[in-house]
Structures are given as structure tokens and as C-alpha cells.
C-alpha positions as CSV (number, residue, x, y, z in Angstrom):
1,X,2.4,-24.6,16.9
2,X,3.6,-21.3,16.8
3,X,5.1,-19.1,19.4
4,X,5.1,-15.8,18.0
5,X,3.9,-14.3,15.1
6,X,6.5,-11.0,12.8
7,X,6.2,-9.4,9.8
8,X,9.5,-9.1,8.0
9,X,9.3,-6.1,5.6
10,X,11.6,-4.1,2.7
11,X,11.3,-1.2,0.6
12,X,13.7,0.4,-1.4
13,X,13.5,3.3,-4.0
14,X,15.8,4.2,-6.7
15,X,15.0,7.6,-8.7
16,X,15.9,7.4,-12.4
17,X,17.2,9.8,-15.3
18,X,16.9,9.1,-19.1
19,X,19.0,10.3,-21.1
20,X,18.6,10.3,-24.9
21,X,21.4,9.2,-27.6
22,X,22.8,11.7,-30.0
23,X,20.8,9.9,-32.9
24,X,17.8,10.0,-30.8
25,X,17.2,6.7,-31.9
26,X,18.3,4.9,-28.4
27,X,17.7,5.9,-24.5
28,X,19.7,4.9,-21.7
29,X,18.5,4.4,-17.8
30,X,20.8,5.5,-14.9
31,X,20.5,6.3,-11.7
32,X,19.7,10.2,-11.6
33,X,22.4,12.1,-11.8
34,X,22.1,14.8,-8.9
35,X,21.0,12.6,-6.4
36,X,23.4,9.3,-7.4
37,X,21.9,6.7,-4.5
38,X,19.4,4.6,-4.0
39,X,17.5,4.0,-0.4
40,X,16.0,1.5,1.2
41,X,15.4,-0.5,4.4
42,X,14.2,-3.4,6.3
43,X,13.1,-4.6,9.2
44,X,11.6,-6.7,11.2
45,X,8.2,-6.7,13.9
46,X,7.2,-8.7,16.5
47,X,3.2,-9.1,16.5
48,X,3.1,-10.5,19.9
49,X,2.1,-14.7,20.5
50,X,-1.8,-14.2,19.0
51,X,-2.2,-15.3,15.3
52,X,-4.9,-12.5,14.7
53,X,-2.3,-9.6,15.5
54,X,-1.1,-10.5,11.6
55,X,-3.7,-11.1,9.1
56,X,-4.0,-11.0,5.5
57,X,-7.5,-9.9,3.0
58,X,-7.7,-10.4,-0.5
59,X,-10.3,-6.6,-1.4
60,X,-11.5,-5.6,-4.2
61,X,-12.3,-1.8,-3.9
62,X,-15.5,-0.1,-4.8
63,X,-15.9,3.5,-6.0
64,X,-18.4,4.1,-2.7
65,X,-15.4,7.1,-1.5
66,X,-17.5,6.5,2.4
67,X,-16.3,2.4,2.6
68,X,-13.8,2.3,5.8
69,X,-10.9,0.4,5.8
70,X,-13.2,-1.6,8.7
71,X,-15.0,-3.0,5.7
72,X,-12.3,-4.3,3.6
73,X,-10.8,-5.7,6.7
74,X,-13.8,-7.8,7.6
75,X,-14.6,-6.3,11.0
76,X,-13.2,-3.5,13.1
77,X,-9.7,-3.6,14.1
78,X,-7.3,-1.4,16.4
79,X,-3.9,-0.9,17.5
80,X,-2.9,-1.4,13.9
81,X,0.8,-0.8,13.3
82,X,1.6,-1.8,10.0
83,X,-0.5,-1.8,6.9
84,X,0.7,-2.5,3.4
85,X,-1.6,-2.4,0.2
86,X,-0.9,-3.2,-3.1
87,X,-3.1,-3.6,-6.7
88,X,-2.4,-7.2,-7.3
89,X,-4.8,-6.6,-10.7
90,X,-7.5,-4.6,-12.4
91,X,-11.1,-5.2,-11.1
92,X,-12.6,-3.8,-14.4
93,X,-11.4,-2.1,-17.3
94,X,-9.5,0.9,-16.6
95,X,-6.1,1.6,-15.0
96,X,-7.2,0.8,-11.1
97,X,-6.4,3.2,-8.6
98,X,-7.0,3.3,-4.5
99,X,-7.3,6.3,-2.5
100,X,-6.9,5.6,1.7
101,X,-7.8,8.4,3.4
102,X,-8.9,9.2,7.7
103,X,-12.1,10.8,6.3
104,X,-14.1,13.1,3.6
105,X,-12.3,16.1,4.8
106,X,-8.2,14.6,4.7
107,X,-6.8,16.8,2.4
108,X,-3.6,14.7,2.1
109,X,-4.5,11.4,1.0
110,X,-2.6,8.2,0.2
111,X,-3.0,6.8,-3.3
112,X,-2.6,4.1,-5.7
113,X,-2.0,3.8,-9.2
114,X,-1.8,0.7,-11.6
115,X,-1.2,-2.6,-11.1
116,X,1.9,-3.5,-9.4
117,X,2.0,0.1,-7.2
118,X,2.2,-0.7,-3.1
119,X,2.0,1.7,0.0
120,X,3.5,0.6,2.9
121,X,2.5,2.5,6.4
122,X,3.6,2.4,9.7
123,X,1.1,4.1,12.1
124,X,1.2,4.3,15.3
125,X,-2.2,2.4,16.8
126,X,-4.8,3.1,14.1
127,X,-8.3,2.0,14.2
128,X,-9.3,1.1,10.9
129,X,-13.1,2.4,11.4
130,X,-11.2,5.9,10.9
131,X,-9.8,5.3,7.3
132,X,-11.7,5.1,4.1
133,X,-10.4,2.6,1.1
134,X,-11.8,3.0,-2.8
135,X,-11.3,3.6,-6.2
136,X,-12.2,7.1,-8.1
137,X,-14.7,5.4,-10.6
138,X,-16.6,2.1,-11.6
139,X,-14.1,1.4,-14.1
140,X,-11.0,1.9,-11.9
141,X,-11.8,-0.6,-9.3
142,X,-8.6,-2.5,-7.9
143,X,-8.4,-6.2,-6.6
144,X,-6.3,-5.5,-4.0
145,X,-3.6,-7.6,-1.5
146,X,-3.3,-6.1,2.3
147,X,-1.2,-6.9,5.0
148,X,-1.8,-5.6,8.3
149,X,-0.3,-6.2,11.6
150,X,-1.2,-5.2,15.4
151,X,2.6,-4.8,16.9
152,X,3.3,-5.9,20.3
């Protein structure tokens, strides 16, 4: 039985230049030029010795922009510290896209596009009834995988 219940997370980033051949006919891929590094990072949270402080919901977004994050979740939830989303695959038959916003009137929303993108977010106690999760359009809905953990 267990004890105690992490998440062990990583992102990394590397920004990329192309550059074209002489003959125009080939490209190459580096790393870009005025910046020459890549970041990332890991690490790992403790989520205390209760199973429900971790959890994990398979979602598939709707384009209804009032749904809260409550909603996708299955129930309200609080004292969330980390939340990652990502489009595991296309719920219809455009590109999908995901929009999480706290509210109608956020002006600086967090968004989503294409299968494979992924946000990861470490609030700081967040009650999920505040945040609203969809897609801009009937054809854009996303089947999406999120991770969320309550940390201790």
C-alpha cells in the first residue's frame, strides 16, 4: 500500500533556426543562432499520503467557452498546485485547440494547439470552479489528457 503519493515532472524547450541551402533545394535545423541553448528542468512534488491529492481525467472539450475546469475534473477541487494538459487527439475534424482561462473577462489566456501541444502550470492553490476549459468551435474539439496534483 502506498505511503505517499509525487508527481515527477520535465519540460524542456529548444528554439530553432532554419536555414536554407545555397540551391534552395535542402534546409537545415539548428539550434537558433542568437540565443545558442536550450532550457529545461525537472523536478519533483510531494502530494502528501492521500491518493486523491494526484488524479488523472481523460476530457474531451466542448466549444461551451462557460464549462469550468470543475467540470472536466469531475467535481470541484482546491488547493491545486500542479495542472498539466495536453491534446492526446482530435475530437472532430479540425485542428483541436483548448483555451483555459479564470473567467469571460481574463484577457491573458492559456491555449492549445494541435495534437501533441501540452501546458504545464504550477499555481499556487487554485480552485478549479474559477477556470474555464474549451475549444473555439464544434469542429475544434480536443480529447484531452490532464494531470493535476493538490501539493502537500
Amino acid at each position: 500500500m502506498a505511503t505517499t503519493f509525487k508527481i515527477n515532472y520535465s519540460a524542456s524547450a529548444t528554439p530553432i533556426e532554419e536555414i536554407q541551402a545555397t540551391d534552395t533545394s535542402n534546409t537545415a535545423r539548428i539550434v537558433h543562432s542568437s540565443i545558442d541553448k536550450s532550457i529545461g528542468g525537472s523536478k519533483e512534488i510531494s502530494c502528501a499520503s492521500t491518493a486523491t491529492n494526484v488524479a488523472y481525467v481523460d476530457y474531451t472539450t466542448t466549444a461551451t467557452d462557460t464549462t469550468t475546469l470543475s467540470t472536466a475534473l469531475g467535481g470541484a477541487k482546491t488547493g491545486i498546485d500542479f495542472l498539466m494538459i495536453k491534446i492526446r487527439e482530435a475530437g472532430s475534424s479540425g485542428t483541436p485547440d483548448v483555451t483555459l482561462r479564470l473567467g469571460t473577462g481574463d484577457t491573458s489566456p492559456h491555449k492549445l494547439s494541435g495534437v501533441g501541444d501540452v501546458m504545464l502550470l504550477r499555481p499556487s492553490a487554485w480552485a478549479s470552479a474559477d477556470f474555464e476549459i474549451f475549444s473555439s468551435g464544434a469542429t475544434t474539439v480536443a480529447k484531452v489528457d490532464i494531470l493535476y496534483g493538490m501539493e502537500s
